[in-house]
C-alpha positions in Angstrom: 107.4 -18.6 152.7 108.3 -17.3 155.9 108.2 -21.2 157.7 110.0 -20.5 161.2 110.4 -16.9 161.1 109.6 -15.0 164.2 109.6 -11.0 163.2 109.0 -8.8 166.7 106.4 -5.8 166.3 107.5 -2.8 168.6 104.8 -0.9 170.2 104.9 1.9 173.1 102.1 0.6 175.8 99.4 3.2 173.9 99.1 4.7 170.9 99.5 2.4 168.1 96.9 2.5 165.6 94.9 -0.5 165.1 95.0 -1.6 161.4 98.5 -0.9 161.3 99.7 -3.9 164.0 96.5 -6.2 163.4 96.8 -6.2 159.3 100.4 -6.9 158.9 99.9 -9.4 162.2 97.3 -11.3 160.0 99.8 -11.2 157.0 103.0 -12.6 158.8 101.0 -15.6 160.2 98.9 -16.3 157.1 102.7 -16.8 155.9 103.7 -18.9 158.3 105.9 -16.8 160.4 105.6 -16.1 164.2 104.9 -11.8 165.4 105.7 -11.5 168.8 104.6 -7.8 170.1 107.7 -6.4 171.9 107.1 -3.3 173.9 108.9 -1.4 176.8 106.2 -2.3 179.6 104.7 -5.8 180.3 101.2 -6.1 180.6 99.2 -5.3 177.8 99.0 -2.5 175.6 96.1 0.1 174.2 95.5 0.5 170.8 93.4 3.2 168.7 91.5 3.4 165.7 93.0 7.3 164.7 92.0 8.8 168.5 89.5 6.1 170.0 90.7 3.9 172.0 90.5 0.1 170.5 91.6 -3.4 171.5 93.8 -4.1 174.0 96.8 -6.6 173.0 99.1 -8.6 174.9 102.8 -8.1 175.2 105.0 -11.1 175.0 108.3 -9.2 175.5 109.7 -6.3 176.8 113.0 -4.5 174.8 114.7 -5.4 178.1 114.2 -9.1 177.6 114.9 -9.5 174.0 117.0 -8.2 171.4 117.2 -8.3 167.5 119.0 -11.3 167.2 116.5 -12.9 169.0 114.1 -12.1 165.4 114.2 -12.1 161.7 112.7 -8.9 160.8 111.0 -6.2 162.4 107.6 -4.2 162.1 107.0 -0.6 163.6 103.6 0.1 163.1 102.3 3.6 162.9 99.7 5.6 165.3 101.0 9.1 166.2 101.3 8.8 169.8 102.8 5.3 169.2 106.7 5.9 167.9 106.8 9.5 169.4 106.5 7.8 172.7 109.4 5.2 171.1 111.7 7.5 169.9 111.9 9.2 173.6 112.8 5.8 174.8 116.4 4.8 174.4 116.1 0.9 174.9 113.6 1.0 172.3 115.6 3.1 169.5 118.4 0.8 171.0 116.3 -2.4 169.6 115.5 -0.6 166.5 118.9 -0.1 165.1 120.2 -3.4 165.9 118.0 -4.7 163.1 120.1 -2.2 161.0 123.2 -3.1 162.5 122.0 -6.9 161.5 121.0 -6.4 158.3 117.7 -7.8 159.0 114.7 -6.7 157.5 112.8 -3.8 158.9 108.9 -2.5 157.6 107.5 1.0 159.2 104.0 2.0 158.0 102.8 6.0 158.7 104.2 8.1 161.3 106.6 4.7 162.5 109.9 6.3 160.6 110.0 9.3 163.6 111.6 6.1 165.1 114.0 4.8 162.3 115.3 9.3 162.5 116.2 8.7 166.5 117.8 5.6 165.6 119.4 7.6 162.8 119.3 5.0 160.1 117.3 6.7 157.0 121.1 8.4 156.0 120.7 7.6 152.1 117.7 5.9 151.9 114.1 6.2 150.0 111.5 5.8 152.1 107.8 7.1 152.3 105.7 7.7 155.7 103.1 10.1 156.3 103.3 13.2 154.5 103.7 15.3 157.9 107.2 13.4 158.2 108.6 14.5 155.0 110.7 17.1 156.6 112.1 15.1 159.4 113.1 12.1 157.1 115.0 14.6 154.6 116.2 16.3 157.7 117.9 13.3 158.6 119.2 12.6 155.4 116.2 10.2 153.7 114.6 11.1 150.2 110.8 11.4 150.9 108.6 10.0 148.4 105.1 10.2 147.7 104.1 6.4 147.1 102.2 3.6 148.3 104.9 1.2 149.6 108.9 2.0 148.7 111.4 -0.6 149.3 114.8 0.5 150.1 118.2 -2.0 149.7 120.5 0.5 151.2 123.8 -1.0 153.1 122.6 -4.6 152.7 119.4 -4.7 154.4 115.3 -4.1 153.1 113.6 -1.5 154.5 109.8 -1.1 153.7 107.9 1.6 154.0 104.3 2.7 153.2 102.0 6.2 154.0 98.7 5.2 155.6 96.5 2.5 156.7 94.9 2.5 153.1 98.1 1.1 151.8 98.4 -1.7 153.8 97.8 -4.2 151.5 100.8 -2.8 149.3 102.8 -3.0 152.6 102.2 -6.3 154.0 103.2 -8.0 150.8 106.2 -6.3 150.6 107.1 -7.0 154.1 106.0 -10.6 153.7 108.2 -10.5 150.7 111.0 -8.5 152.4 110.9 -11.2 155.5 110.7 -14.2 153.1 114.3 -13.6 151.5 
C-alpha cells in the first residue's frame, strides 16, 4: 500500500483539533507509510478536542528544514485556530503549494482549506470543508460541495477533502487511497 511513503502533516504550534491529526496518523501507518508532523516552531505542539486543550505532540520538522520534495503527500488537518494561524505564515503556505506545484497528493479535512485559498490552489476545483468556508473556497474560485469526502484530479494531482471529524473514516481511506497511487 503505501510501503516507504513518508507524507508530512502541517500543524501551527496550537490549534489543531485532535481527531483530525491522530485519526488519519493511525491510518497512514496502519498502511505502512511514515507521517512526520511538520510545523513552523520546534518543540512540541498543543492540540484540542473543539476548545479544550488535548495532547501535546512532538514536531519532527520545521517548514524551514524541509520541503515537499522531501514527502509523498501531504495532510492539513483541521481545528479553527490551526490553518488560520498557517495561512498568516508565508513559509508555511510556501510548503503547501509546492505539493501542488509537485503534483503530489494533498488531503485537508474541516476548516484546513483557509490554507489551500492563501496558497491559492482551489482555482477549478471541487472540494468540501466546513460549511463556514463555503464562501471563501468559491471566492477563490473552488466549487463547494456538501459531501462527506470529494476527491478532486484537477491539473494532475488528488486533492481530498472532507467536512468534519465525523467523516473521518470516509477521509482517511481516500487519503490512504490518494497516497497509495
Amino acid at each position: 500500500m503505501m510501503d516507504g511513503k513518508t507524507i508530512a502533516f502541517l500543524v501551527a504550534p496550537e490549534g489543531v483539533e485532535e481527531a483530525e491529526l491522530t485519526e488519519p496518523w493511525k491510518a497512514v501507518k496502519q498502511a505502512g507509510g511514515t507521517p512526520k508532523l511538520v510545523s513552523t516552531d520546534s518543540g512540541r505542539i498543543q492540540a484540542f478536542n473543539h476548545l479544550d486543550k488535548a495532547g501535546t505532540y512532538a514536531v519532527d520538522a520545521t517548514v524551514d528544514e524541509v520541503s515537499a520534495s522531501d514527502f509523498d503527500g501531504l495532510v492539513l488537518p483541521g481545528g479553527v485556530a490551526n490553518p488560520d494561524f498557517l495561512r498568516m505564515d508565508d513559509r508555511a503556505v510556501g510548503f503547501v503549494r509546492g505539493f501542488f506545484e509537485a503534483g503530489k497528493p494533498v488531503a485537508a479535512i474541516c476548516h484546513a482549506p483557509w490554507t489551500l485559498v492563501e496558497a491559492d490552489v482551489v482555482r477549478g476545483r471541487t472540494m468540501t470543508s466546513w460549511p463556514s468556508l463555503r464562501t471563501d473556497l468559491g471566492n477563490a474560485g473552488a466549487t463547494w460541495v456538501d459531501k462527506e469526502v470529494v476527491v478532486d484530479t484537477h491539473n494532475g494531482n488528488v486533492l481530498v477533502t472532507s467536512r468534519k471529524p465525523d467523516d473521518l473514516k470516509a477521509f482517511n481511506q481516500a487519503a490512504v487511497d490518494a497516497f497509495s497511487s
